[in-house]
Every structure is written in structure tokens, then in C-alpha cells.
KOLGU-4560 file (N, C-alpha, C; in nm, 3 decimals, padded with zeros to 5 digits):
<recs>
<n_xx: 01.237 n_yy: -01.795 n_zz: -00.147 ca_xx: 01.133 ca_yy: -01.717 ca_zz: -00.084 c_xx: 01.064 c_yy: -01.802 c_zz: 00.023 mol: A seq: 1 type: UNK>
<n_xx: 01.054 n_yy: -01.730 n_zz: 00.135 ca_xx: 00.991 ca_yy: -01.819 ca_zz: 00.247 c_xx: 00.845 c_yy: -01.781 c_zz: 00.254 mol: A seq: 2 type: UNK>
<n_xx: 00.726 n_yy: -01.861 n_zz: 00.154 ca_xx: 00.604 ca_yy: -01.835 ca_zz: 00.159 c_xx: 00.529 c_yy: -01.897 c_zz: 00.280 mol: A seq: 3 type: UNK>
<n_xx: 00.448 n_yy: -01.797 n_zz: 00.348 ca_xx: 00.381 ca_yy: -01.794 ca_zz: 00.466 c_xx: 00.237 c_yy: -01.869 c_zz: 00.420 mol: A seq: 4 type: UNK>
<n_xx: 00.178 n_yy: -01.778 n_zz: 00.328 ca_xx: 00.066 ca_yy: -01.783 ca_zz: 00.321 c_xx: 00.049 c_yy: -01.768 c_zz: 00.147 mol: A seq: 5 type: UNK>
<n_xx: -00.044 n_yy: -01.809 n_zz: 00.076 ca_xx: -00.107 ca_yy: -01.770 ca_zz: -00.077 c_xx: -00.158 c_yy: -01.823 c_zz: -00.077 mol: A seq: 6 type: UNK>
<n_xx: -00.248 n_yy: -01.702 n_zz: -00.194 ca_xx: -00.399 ca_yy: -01.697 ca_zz: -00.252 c_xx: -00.390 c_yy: -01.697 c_zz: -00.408 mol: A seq: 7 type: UNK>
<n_xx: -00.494 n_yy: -01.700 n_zz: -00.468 ca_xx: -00.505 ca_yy: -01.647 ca_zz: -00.601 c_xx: -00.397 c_yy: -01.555 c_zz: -00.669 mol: A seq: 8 type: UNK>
<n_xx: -00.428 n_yy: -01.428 n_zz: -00.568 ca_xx: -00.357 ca_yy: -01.321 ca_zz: -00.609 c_xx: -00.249 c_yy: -01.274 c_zz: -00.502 mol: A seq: 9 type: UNK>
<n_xx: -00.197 n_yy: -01.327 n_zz: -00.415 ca_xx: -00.119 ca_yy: -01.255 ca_zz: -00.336 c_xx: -00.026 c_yy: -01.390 c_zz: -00.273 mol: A seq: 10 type: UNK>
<n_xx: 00.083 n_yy: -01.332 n_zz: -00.215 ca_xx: 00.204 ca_yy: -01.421 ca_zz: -00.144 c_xx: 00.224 c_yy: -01.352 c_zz: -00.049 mol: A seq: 11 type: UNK>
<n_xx: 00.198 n_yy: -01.414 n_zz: 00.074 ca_xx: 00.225 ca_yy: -01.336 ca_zz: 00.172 c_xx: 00.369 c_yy: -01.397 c_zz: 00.245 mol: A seq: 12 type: UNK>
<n_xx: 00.505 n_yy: -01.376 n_zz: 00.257 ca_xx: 00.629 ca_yy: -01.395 ca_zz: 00.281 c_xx: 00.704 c_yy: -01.285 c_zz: 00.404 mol: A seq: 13 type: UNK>
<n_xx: 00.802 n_yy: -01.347 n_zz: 00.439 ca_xx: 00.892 ca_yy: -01.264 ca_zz: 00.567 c_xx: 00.973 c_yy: -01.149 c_zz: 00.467 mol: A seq: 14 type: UNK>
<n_xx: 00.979 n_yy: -01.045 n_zz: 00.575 ca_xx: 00.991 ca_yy: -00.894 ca_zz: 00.505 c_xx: 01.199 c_yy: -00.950 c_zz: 00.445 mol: A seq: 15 type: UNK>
<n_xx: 01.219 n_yy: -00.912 n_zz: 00.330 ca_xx: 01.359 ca_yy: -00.900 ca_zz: 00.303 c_xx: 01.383 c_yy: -00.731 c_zz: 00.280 mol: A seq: 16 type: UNK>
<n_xx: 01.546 n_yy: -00.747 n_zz: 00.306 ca_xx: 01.586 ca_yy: -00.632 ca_zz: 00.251 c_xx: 01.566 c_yy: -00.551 c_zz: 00.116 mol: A seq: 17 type: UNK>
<n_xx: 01.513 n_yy: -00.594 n_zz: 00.070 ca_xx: 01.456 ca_yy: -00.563 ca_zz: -00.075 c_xx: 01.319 c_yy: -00.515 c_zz: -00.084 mol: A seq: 18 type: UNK>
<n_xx: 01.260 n_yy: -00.504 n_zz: 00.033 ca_xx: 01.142 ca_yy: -00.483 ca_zz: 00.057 c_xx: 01.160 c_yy: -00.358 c_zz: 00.099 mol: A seq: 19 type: UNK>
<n_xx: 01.299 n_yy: -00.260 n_zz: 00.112 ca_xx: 01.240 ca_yy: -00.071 ca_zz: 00.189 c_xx: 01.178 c_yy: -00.024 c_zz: 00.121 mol: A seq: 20 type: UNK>
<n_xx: 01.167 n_yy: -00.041 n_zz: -00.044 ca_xx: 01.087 ca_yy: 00.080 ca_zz: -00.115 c_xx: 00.939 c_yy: 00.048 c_zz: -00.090 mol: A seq: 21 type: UNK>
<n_xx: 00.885 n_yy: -00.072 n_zz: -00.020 ca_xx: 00.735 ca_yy: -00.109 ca_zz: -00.033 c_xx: 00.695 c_yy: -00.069 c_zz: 00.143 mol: A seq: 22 type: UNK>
<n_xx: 00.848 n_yy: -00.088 n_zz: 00.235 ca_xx: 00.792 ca_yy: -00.083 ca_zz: 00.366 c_xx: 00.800 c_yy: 00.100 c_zz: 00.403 mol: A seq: 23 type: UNK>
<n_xx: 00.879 n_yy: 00.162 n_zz: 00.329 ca_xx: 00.900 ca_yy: 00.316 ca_zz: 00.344 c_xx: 00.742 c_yy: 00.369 c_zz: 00.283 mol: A seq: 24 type: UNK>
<n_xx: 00.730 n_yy: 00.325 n_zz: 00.149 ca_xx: 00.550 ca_yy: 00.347 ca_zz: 00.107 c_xx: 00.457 c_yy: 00.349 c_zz: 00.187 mol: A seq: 25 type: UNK>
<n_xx: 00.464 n_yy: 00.198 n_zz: 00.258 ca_xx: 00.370 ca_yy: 00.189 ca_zz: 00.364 c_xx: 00.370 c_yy: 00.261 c_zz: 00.484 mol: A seq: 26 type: UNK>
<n_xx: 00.502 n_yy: 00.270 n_zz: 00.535 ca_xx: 00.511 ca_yy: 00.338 ca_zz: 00.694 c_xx: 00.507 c_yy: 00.514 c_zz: 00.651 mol: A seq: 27 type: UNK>
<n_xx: 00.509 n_yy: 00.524 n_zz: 00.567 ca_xx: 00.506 ca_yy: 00.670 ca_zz: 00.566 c_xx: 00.396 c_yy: 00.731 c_zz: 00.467 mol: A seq: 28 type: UNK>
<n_xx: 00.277 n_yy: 00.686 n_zz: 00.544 ca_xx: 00.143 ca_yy: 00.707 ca_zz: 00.500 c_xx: 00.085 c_yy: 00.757 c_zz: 00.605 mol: A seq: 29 type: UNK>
<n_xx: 00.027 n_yy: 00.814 n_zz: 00.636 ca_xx: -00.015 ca_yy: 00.917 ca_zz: 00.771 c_xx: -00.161 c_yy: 00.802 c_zz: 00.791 mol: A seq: 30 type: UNK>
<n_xx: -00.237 n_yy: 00.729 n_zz: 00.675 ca_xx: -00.338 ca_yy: 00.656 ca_zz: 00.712 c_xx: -00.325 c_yy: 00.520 c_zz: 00.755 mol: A seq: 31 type: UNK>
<n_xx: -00.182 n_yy: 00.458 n_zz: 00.755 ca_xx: -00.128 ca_yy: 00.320 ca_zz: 00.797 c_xx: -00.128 c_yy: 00.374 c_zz: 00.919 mol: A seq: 32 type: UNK>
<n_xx: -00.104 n_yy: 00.504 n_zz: 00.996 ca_xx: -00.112 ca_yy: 00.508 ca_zz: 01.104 c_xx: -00.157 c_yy: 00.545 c_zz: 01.227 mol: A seq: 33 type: UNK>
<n_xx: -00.311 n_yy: 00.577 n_zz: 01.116 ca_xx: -00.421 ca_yy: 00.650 ca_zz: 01.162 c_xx: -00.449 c_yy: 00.621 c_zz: 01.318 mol: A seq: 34 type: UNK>
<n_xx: -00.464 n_yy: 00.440 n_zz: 01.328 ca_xx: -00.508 ca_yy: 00.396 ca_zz: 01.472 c_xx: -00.376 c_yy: 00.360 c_zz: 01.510 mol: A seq: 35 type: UNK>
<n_xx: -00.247 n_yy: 00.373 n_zz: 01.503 ca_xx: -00.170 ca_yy: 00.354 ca_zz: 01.599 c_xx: -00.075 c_yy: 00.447 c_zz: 01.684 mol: A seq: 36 type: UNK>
<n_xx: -00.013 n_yy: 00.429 n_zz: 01.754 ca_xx: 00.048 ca_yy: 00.528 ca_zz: 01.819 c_xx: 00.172 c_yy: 00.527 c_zz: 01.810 mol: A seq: 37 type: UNK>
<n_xx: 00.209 n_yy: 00.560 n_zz: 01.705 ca_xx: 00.349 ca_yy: 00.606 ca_zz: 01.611 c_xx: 00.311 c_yy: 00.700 c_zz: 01.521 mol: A seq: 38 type: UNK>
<n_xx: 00.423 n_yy: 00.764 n_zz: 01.461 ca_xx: 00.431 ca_yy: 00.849 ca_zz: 01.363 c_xx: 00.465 c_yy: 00.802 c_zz: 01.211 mol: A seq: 39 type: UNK>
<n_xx: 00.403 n_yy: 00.837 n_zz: 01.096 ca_xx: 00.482 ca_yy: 00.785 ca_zz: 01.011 c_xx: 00.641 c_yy: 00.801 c_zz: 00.962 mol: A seq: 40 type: UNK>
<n_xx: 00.662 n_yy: 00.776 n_zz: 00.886 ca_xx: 00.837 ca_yy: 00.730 ca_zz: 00.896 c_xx: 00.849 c_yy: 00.814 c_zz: 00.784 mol: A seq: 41 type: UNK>
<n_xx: 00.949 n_yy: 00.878 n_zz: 00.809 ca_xx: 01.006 ca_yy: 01.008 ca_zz: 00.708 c_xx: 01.160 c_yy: 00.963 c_zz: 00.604 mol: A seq: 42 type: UNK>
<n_xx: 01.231 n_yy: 00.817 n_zz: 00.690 ca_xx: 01.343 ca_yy: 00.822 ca_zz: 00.575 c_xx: 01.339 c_yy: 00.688 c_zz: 00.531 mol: A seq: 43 type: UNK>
<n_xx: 01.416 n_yy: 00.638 n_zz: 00.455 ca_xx: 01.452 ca_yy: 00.556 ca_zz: 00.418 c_xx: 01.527 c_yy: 00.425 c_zz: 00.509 mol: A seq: 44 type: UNK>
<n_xx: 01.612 n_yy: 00.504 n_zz: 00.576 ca_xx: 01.683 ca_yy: 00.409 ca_zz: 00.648 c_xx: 01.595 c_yy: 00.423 c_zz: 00.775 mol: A seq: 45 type: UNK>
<n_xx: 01.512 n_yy: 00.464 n_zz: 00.815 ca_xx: 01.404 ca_yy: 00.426 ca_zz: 00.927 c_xx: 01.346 c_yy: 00.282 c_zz: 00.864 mol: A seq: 46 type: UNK>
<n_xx: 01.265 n_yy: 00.300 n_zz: 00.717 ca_xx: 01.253 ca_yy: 00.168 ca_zz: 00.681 c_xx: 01.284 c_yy: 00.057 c_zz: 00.706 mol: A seq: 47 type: UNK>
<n_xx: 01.440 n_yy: 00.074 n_zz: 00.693 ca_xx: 01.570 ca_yy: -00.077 ca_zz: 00.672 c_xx: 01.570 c_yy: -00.078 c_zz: 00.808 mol: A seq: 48 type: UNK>
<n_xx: 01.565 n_yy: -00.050 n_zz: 00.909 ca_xx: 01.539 ca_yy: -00.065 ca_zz: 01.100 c_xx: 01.445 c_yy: -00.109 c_zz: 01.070 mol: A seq: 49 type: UNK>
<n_xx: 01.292 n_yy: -00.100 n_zz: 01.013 ca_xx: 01.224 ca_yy: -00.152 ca_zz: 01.082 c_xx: 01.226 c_yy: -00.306 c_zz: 00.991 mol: A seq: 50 type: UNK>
<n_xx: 01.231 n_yy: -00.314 n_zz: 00.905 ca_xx: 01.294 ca_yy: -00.478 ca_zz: 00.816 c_xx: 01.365 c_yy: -00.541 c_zz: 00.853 mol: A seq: 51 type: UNK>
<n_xx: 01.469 n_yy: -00.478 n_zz: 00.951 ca_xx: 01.608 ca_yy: -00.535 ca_zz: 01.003 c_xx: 01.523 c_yy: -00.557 c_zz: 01.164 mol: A seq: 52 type: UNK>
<n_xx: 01.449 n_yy: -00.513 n_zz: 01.231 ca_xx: 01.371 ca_yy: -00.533 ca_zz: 01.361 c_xx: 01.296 c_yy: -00.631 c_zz: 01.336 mol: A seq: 53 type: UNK>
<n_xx: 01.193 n_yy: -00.599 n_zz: 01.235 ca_xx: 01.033 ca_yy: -00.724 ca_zz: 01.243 c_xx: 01.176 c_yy: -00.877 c_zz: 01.196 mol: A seq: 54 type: UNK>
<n_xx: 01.289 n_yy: -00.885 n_zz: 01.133 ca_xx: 01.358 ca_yy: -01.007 ca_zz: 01.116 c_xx: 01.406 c_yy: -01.022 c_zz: 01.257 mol: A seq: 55 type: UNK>
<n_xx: 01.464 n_yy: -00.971 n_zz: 01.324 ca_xx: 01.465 ca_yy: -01.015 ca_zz: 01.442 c_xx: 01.373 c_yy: -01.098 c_zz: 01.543 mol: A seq: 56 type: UNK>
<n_xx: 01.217 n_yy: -01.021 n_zz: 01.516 ca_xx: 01.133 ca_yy: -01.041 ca_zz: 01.575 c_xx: 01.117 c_yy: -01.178 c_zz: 01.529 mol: A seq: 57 type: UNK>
<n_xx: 01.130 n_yy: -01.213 n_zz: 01.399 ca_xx: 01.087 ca_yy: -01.352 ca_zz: 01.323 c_xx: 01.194 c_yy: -01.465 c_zz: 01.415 mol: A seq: 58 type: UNK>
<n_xx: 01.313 n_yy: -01.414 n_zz: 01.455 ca_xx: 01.403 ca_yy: -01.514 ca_zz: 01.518 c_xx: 01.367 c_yy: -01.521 c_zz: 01.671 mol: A seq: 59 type: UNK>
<n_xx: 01.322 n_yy: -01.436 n_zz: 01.713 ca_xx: 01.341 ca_yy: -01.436 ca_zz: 01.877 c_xx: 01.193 c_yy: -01.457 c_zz: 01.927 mol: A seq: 60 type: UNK>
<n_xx: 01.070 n_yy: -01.386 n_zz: 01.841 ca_xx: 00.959 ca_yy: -01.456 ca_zz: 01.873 c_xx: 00.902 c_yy: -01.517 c_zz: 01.846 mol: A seq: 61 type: UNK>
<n_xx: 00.917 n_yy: -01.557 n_zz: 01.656 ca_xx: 00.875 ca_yy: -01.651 ca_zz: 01.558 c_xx: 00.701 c_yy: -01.564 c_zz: 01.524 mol: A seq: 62 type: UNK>
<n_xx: 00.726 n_yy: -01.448 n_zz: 01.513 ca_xx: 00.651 ca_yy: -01.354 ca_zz: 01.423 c_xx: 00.661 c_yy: -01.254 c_zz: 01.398 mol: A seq: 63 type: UNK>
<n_xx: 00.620 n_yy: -01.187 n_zz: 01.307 ca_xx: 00.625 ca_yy: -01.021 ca_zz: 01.261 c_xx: 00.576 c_yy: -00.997 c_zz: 01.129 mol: A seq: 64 type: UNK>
<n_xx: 00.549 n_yy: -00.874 n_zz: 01.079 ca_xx: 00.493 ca_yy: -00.830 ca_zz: 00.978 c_xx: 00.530 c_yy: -00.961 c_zz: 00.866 mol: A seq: 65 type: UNK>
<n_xx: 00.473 n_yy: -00.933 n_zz: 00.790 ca_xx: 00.459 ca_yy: -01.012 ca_zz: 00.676 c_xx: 00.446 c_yy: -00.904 c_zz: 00.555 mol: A seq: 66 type: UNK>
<n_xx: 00.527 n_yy: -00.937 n_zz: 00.425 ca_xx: 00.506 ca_yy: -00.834 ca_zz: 00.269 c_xx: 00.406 c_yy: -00.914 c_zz: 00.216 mol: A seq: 67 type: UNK>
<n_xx: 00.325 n_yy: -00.873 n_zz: 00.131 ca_xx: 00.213 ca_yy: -00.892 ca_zz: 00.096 c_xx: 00.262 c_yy: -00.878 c_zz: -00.092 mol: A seq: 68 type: UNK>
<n_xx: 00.284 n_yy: -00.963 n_zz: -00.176 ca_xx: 00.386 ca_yy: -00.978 ca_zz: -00.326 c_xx: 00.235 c_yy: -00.995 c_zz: -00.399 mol: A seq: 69 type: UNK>
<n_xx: 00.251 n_yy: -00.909 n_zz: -00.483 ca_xx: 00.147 ca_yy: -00.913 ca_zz: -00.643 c_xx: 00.195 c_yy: -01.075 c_zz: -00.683 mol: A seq: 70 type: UNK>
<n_xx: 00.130 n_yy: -01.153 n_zz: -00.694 ca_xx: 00.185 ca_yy: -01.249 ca_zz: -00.793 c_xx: 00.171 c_yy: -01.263 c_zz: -00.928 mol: A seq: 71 type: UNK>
<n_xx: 00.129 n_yy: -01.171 n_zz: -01.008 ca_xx: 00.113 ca_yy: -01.108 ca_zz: -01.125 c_xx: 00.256 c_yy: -01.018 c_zz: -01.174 mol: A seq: 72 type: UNK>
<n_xx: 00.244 n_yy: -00.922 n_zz: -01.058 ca_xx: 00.396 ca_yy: -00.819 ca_zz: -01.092 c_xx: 00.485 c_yy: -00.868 c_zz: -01.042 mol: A seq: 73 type: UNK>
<n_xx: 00.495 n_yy: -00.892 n_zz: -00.936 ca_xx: 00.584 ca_yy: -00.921 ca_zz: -00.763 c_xx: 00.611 c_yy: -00.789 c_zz: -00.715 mol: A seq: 74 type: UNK>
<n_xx: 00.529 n_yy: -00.731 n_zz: -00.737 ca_xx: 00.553 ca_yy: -00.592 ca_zz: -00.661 c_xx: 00.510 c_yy: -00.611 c_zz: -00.527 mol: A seq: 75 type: UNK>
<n_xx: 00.533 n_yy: -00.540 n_zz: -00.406 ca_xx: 00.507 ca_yy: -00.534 ca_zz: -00.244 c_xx: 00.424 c_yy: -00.437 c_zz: -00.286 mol: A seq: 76 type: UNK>
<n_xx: 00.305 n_yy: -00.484 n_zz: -00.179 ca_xx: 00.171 ca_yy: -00.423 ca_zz: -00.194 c_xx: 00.160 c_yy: -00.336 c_zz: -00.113 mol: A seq: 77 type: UNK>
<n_xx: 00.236 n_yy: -00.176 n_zz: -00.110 ca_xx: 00.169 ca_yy: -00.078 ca_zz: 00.014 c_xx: 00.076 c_yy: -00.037 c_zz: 00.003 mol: A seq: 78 type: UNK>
<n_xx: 00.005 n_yy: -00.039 n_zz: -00.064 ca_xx: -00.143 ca_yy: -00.019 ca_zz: -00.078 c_xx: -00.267 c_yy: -00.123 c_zz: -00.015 mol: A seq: 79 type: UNK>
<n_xx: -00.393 n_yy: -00.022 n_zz: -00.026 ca_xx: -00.525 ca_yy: -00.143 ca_zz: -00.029 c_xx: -00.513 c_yy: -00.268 c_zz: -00.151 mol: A seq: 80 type: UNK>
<n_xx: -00.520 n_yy: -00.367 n_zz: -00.073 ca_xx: -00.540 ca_yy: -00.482 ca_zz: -00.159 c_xx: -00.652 c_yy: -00.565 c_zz: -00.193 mol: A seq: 81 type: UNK>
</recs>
């Protein structure tokens, strides 16, 4: 696991493929996208594009989203944390 950042309660790490069921949760919340100018995301494999994009982004610009891991469960946090 490539840890970015931790706290107490959280690990903040680069998005893996194992991460669509937490990044599909998140992107397809109509309030993740309240202030931006996108739509939320309706499938699944929209998800895995955008996991398979922000990793790109990690190679070509050396940033992008970050998963946010329970370190209690290790669940990906689409929720308020």
C-alpha cells in the first residue's frame, strides 16, 4: 500500500483497482457533485475510467485523488468522515 498520508483513524493512499465499489459510491452521489461541473456517474465501469485516469494522473503529473481507508475496517470512505 502506498500510504500518502495517516491519522488516528484514516489512511489516505493512491486510488487501486479495488477501489470501484467506494469510487462508484462516491461519484454517483448527486451531493459529491453539488459544486462541480460534472454529472454524477451512473455505471460501474465509468468508475474503473476514472481509477484508471486519476493513476495516470499520479504518473504524468504526480497527483490525483486520493481513497480515504477506515483503519479500523479498511473500508474506502464514500461518505462524510
Amino acid at each position: 500500500m502506498n500510504i500518502i498520508i495517516e491519522n488516528d483513524r484514516f489512511i489516505m493512499r493512491n486510488l487501486k483497482a479495488e477501489d470501484v465499489q467506494g469510487i462508484y459510491a462516491l461519484d454517483a452521489d448527486p451531493e459529491v457533485h453539488r459544486y462541480l461541473e460534472n454529472q454524477p456517474i451512473s455505471t460501474m465501469q465509468r468508475a474503473k475510467d476514472i481509477i484508471i485516469h486519476v493513476q495516470r494522473q499520479y504518473v504524468e503529473n504526480g497527483i490525483g485523488r486520493l481513497a480515504v481507508i477506515d483503519k479500523v475496517t479498511g473500508d474506502f470512505k464514500a461518505g462524510r468522515v
